[in-house]
C-alpha positions in Angstrom: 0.0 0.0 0.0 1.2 4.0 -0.2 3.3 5.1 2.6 0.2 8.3 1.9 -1.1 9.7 4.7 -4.6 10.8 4.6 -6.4 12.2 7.8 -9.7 10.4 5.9 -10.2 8.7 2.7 -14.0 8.2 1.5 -15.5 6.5 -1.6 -16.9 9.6 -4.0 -20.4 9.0 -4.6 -20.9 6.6 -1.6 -24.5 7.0 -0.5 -24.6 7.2 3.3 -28.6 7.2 3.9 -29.1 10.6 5.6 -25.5 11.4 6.1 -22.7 13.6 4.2 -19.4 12.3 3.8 -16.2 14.6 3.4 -12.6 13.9 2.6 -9.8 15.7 4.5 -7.0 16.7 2.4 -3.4 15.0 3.0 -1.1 16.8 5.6 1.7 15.8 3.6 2.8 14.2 0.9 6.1 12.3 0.2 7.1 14.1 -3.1 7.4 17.3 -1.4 9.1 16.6 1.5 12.2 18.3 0.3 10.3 21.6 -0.9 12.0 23.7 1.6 15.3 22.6 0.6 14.6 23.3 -2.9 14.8 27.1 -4.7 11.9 29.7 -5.0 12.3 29.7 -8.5 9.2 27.8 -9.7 9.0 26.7 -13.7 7.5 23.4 -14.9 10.2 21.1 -16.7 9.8 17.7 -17.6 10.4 15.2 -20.1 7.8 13.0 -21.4 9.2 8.9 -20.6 7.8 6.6 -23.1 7.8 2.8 -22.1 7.9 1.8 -25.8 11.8 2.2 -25.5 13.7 0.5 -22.3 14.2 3.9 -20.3 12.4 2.0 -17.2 12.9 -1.9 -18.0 15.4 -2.4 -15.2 16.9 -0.7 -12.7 20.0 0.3 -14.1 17.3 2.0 -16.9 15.6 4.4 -14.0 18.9 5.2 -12.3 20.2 6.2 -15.8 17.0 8.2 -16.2 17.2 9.9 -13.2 20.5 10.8 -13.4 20.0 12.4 -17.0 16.1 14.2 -15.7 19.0 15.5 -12.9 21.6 17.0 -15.3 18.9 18.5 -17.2 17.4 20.3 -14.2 14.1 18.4 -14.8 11.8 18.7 -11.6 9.0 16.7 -13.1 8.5 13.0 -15.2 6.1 11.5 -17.1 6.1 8.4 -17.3 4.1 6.1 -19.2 3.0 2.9 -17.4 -0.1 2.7 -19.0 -0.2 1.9 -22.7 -3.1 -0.2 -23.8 -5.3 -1.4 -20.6 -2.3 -2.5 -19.1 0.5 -1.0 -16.3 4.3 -1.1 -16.0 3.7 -1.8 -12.2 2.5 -4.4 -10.6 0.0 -3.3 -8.0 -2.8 -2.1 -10.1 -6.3 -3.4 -11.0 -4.7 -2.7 -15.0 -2.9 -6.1 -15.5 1.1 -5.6 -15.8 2.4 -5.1 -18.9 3.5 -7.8 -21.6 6.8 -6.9 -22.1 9.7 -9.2 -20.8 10.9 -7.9 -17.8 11.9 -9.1 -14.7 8.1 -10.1 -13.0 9.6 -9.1 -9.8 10.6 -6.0 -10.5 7.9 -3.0 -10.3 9.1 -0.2 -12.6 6.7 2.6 -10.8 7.7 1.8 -7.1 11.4 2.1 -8.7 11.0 5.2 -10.2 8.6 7.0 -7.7 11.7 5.8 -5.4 14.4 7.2 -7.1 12.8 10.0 -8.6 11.6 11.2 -5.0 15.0 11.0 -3.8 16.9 13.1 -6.6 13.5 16.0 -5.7 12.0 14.8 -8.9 8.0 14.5 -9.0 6.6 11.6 -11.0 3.2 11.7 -12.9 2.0 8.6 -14.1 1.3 8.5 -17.7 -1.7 6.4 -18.9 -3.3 5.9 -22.0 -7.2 6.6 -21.4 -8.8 4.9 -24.7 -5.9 3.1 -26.4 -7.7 -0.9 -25.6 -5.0 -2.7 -27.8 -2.7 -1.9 -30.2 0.0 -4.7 -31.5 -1.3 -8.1 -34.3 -1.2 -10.5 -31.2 -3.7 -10.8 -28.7 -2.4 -9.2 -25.4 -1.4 -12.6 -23.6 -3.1 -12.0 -20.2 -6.2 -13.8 -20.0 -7.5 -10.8 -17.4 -6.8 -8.0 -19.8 -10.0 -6.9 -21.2 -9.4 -7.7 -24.8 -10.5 -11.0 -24.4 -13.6 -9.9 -23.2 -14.6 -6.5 -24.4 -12.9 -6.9 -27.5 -13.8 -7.8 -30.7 -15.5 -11.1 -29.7 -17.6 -9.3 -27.5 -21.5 -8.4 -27.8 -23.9 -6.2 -27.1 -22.7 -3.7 -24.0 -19.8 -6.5 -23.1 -18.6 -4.4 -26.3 -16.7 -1.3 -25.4 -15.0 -0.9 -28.8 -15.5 2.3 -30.4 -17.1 2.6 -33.8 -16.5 5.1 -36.7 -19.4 6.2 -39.2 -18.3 3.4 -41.6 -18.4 0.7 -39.1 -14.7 0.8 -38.7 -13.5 -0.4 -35.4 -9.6 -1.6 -35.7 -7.3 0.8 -37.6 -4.2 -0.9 -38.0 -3.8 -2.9 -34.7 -5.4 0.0 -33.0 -8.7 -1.0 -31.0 -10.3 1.8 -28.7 -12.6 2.2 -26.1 -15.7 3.9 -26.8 -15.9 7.2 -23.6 -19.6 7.1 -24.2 -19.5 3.1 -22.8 -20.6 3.7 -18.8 -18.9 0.4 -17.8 -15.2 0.7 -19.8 -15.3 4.2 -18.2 -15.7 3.0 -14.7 -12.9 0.4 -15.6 -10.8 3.3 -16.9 -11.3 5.3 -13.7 -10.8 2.3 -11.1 -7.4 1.3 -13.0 -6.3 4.8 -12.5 -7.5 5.1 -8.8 -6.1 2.1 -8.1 -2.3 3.7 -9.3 -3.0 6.8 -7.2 -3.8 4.9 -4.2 -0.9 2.1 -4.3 1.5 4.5 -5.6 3.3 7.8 -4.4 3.1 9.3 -7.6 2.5 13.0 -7.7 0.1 12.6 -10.2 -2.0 11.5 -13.4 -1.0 12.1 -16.8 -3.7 11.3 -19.3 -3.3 10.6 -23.2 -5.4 9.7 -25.4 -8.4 11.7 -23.6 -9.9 12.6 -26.6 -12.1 10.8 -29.4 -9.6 9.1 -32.2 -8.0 10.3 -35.0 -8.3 8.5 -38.7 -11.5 11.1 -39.0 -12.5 11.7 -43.0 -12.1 15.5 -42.5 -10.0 18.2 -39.5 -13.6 19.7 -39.4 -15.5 16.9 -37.4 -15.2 13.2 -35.9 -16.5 10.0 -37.7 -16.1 8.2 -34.2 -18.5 7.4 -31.2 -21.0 5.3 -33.8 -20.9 1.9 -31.3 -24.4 0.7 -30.0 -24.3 1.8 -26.4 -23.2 5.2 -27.8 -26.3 5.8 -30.1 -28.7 4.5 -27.7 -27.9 6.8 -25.4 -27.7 9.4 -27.3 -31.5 8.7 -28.5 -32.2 8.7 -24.8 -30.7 12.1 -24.0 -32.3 13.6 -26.8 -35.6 11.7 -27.8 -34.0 11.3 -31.5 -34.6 8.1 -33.7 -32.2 9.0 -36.2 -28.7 8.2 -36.6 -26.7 11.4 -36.5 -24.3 12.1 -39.2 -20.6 12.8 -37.7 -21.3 16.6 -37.9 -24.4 16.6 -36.5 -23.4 19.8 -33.8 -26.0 17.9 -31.2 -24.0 14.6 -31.9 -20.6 16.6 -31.7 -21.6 18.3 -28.4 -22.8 15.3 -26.5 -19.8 13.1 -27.5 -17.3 16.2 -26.2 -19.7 16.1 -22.9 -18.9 12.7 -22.7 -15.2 12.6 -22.8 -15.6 16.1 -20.0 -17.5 13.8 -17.9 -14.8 11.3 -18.0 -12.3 13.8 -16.9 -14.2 15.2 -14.2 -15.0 11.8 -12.4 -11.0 11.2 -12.7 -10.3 15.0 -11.0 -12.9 14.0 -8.2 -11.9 10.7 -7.7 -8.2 11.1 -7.3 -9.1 13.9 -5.3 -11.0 11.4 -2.5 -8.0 9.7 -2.9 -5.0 12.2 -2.3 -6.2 15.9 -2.5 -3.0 17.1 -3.6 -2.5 14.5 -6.7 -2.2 16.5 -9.9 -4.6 15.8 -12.8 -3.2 16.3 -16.4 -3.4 15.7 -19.4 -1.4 16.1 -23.0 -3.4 18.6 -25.0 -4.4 18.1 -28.7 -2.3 21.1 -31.0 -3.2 20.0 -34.5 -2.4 22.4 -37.3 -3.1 26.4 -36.9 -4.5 27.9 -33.4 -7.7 29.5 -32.8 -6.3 33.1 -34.1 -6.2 31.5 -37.9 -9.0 29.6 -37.8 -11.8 31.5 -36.6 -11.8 30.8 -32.4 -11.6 28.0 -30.2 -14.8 25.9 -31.4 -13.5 25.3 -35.0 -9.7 24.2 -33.8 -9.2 20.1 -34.7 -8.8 19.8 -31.2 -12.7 20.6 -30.4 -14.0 20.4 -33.5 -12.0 17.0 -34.6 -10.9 14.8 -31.6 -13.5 16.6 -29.3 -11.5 17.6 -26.5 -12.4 20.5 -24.9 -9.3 21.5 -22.8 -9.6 25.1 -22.7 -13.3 24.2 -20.8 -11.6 21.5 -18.7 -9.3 24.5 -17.6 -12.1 27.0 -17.1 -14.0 24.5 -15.0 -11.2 23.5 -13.1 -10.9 19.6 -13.4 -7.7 19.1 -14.6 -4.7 20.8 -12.9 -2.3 20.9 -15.7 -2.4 20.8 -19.3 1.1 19.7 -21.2 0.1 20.6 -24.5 1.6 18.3 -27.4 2.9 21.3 -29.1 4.7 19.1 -31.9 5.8 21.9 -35.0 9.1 21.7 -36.7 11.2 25.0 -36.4 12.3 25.3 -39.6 9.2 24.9 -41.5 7.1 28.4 -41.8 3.8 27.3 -41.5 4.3 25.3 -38.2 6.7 27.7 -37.2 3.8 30.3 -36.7 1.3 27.3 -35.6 3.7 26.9 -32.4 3.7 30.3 -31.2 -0.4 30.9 -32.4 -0.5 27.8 -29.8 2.2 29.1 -27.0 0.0 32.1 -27.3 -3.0 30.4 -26.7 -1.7 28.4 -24.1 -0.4 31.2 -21.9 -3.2 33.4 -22.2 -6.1 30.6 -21.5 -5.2 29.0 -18.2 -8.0 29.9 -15.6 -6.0 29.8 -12.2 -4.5 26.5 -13.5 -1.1 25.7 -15.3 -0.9 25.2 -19.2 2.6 23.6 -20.3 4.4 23.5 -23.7 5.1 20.4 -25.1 7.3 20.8 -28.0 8.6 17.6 -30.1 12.4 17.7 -28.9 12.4 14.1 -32.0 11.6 16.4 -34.6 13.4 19.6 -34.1 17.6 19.9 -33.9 18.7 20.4 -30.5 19.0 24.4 -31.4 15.9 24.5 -33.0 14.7 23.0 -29.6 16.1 25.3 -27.7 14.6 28.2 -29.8 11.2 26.6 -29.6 11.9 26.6 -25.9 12.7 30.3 -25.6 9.5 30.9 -27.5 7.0 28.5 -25.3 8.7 30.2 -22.6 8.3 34.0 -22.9 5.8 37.1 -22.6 2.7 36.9 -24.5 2.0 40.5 -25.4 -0.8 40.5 -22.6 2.5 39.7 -20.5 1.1 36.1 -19.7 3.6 33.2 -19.6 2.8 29.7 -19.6 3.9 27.3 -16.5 6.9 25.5 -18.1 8.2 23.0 -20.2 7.9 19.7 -21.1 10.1 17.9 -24.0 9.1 14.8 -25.9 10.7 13.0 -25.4 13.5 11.5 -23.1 14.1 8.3 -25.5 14.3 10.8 -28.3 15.6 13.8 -27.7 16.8 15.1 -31.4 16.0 14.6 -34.7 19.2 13.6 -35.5 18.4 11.0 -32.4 15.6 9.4 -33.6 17.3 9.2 -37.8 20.0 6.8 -35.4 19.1 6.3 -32.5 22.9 5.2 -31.7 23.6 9.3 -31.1 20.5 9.2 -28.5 23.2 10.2 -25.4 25.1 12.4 -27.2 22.2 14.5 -28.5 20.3 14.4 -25.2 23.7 15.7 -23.5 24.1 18.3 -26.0 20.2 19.4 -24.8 21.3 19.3 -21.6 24.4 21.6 -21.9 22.3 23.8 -24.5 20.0 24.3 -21.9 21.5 24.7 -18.6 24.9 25.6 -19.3 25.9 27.1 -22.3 25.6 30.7 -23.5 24.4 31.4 -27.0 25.2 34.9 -28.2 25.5 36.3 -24.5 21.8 34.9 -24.0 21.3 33.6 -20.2 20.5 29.8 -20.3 17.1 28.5 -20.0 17.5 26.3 -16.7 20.6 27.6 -15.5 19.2 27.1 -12.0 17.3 24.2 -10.1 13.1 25.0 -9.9 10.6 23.6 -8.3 7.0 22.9 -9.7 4.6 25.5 -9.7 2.8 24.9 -6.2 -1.3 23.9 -7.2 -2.6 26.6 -4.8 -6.3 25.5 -5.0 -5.4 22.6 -3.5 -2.3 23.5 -1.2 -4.7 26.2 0.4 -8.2 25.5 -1.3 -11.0 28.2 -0.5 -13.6 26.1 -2.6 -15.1 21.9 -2.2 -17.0 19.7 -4.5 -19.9 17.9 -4.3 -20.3 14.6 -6.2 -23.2 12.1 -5.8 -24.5 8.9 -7.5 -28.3 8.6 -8.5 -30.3 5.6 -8.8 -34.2 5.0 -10.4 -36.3 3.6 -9.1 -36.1 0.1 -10.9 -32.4 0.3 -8.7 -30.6 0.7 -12.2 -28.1 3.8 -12.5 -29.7 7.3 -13.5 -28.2 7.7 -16.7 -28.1 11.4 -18.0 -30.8 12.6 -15.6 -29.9 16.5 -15.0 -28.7 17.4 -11.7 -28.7 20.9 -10.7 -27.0 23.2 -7.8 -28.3 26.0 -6.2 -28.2 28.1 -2.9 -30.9 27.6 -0.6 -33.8 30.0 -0.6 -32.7 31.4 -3.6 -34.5 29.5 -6.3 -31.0 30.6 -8.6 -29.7 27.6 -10.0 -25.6 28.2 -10.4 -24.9 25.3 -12.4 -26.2 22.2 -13.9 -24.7 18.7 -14.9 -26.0 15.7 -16.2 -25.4 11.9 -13.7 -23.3 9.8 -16.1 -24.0 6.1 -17.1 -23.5 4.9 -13.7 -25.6 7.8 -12.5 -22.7 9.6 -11.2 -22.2 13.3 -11.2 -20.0 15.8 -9.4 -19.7 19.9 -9.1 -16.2 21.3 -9.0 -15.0 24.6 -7.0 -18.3 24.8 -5.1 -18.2 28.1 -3.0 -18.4 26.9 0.7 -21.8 26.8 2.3 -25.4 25.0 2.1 -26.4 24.1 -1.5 -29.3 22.2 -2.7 -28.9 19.3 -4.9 -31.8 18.7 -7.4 -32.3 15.9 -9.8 -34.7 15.8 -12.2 -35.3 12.2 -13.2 -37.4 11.2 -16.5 -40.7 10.9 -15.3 -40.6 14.7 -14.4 -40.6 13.6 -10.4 -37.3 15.4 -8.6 -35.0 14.5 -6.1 -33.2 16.9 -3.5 -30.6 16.6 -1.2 -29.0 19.7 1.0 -24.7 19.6 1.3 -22.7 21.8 3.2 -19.7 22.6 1.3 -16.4 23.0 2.9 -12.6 24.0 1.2 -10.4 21.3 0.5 -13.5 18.8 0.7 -15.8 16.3 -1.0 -19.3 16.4 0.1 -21.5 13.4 -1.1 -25.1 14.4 -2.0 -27.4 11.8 -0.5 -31.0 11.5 -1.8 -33.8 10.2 -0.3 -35.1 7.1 -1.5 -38.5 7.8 -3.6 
């Protein structure tokens, strides 16, 4: 189990018949132990660790690691541990990975070890829709290919489906976010990782619907069976929407938001001060070339909504994938539309540059980095860095990858230690990560809850709304997702009143009294 602390620990959405239930935040947590040890200077800078390349295999892999992050005056890593349902670890309800190494040795206990110990945080980087992705069948009979897969039927099918009835592109099988029982499977095998682990936090990819889309202007995906009935069911339709149907569009985005925000409130029952992030979708131009936010790929295509995500507050951080090549004008000015962007949209929350270290020369990196890094004209600056990746860390690297050392120490030197024209390096000095204030000294709770009809199934998409009692002003309103689950983020502290209106027009209310720092469970009465 973690060595974690926690004063409480609850279950979010646990119905306690006539109670409330709140959790306490941490008192401490082992990553920053050595904060007061460490400078003031704060500035997010990591490196992106894929687990498609031995960088964690074996021991001798993280201490290497470590020792380069160290040199490179990285403070933060991601590291992937879960690619396709699966986890480089071995105390997770994901099964371990496939790959040959040593079943006794857990390469997330060994990193979180040695990271801690150098000062270095580690976010664990999963892959949130990625089911499968290689010819063979994954060989564990408990990974969930084998039964929610291809062979599987009816809702046993979590698979999704594009507009043509395409479900495997290549060897790539995905879950569908609109499937109420993969999602809960999702969310259990990453609470399970923040609750054995001393990780720092989540790193999500893949949070997004897929790519392979027939234009940049919509998505052909979320077309599987459980999606379109439930879609009917939300909206009374009989048809079967077209991919850029704006109704169809919104309520597939909703859905991945809905996945994200039961993540954010169910780490946060977990360990309060566990960062949620994500990698951010950058595709082609930003939103100053292509007409706003709402017609970027990354809403309009893949149907990720980060800039809401931000504005709502459930994700912490968003490491942007900001992969452009320097020395090709039109991605030249797509990165800095983007570092713009980024800087200028983060809501109280931290937005981080991602640039592609594997396509760029090392001094075309360090120019991109000078660039994420800087003033925005509103004098806005972004929270740090974050290179992808450490495997690859050149161009010239990844043409032979026999030069990957050499190149990564040339980064390092570029970056911390050598002076270009009289210009001050980048991370000349040690930083730590930007503190997460709303949660170090939060001044706002949640409330999350779990509905139920009256047939005992889950309350799927009933709308649950908040308001102040006595007011009659409803402040915000959600809809329960497939397990009838819903949850308010940054409520103001105080009594609210939490009404659901369920299907047959009847309503349900329950009364929570929101504290900072706190979870407070919205019990109903039974009807």
């Amino acid at each position: 189990m973690s060595r974690r602390t926690l004063a409480a620990v609850t279950t979010v959405g646990a119905l306690l018949a006539g109670t409330l239930a709140f959790t306490t935040p941490a008192t401490s947590h082992p990553a920053h132990a050595a904060d007061d040890a460490r400078p003031t200077e704060t500035q997010w800078r990591s490196l992106w660790v894929d687990s498609f390349r031995p960088s964690i295999y074996t021991p001798e892999n993280v201490d290497k690691l470590v020792a380069d992050a160290k040199a490179l005056r990285v403070n933060a890593l991601i590291v992937q541990v879960g690619r396709w349902m699966d986890c480089f670890c071995n105390r997770s309800t994901f099964p371990r990975t496939h790959v040959a190494i040593d079943p006794d040795f857990d390469p997330l206990e060994y990193v979180v070890e040695k990271a801690h110990a150098a000062g270095i945080e580690v976010h664990a980087w999963v892959n949130a829709t990625p089911l499968w992705n290689a010819a063979s069948p994954p060989p564990s009979p408990d990974h969930i290919f084998h039964t929610h897969g291809e062979t599987a039927t009816g809702d046993d099918r979590w698979l999704n489906k594009r507009h043509d009835g395409t479900e495997r592109v290549g060897n790539m099988l995905l879950l569908d976010p609109a499937n109420p029982a993969a999602v809960d499977y999702l969310v259990d095998g990453i609470a399970s990782i923040v609750r054995e682990y001393d990780v720092d936090g989540i790193n999500l990819d893949y949070i997004r619907y897929p790519d392979y889309n027939s234009t940049t202007e919509h998505s052909d995906w979320g077309y599987s069976d459980v999606s379109l009935r439930r879609f009917a069911a939300a909206t009374g339709r009989t048809d079967v929407p077209e991919p850029d149907d704006p109704q169809f569009s919104d309520w597939r985005r909703e859905q991945v938001t809905q996945l994200v925000r039961k993540i954010y409130l169910t780490m946060y029952d977990i360990d309060p001060r566990a960062r949620l992030s994500i990698n951010g979708i950058t595709y082609g131009f930003g939103p100053q070339s292509v007409g706003g936010w709402e017609r970027t790929r990354t809403y309009a295509e893949v149907l990720q909504d980060w800039k809401g995500w931000l504005a709502e507050g459930i994700i912490d951080t968003n490491v942007a994938m900001n992969y452009k090549r320097e020395f090709l004008p039109d991605q030249y000015q797509m990165f800095r539309e983007w570092n713009e962007v980024l800087a200028d949209w983060q809501y109280g929350r931290h937005n981080v540059v991602g640039p592609a270290l594997y396509l760029n020369s090392v001094e075309d990196s360090v120019r991109q980095a000078r660039a994420a890094l800087a003033r925005t004209s509103a004098g806005n600056r972004v929270a740090g860095w974050s290179g992808y990746s450490y495997a690859v860390p050149s161009a010239t690297a990844d043409a032979d990858p026999s030069l990957a050392d050499a190149e990564r120490a040339a980064l390092t030197t570029a970056l911390t230690a050598e002076d270009p024209d009289g210009a001050t390096p980048l991370f000349a000095r040690p930083a730590k990560v930007p503190p997460m204030t709303w949660k170090i000294r939060p001044t706002k709770g949640h409330i999350t809850g779990e509905l139920v009809a009256a047939d005992g199934t889950p309350a799927d998409q009933v709308e649950v709304s908040l308001t102040r009692p006595g007011t009659g002003t409803v402040v915000a309103t959600k809809r329960t997702d497939g397990s009838g689950w819903f949850g308010f983020v940054d409520v103001r502290p105080g009594r609210w009143t939490v009404t659901a209106t369920l299907p047959d027009g009847a309503t349900s209310v329950a009364t929570v009294t929101v504290q900072p720092g706190r979870i407070a469970t919205a019990t109903f009465s039974p009807r």
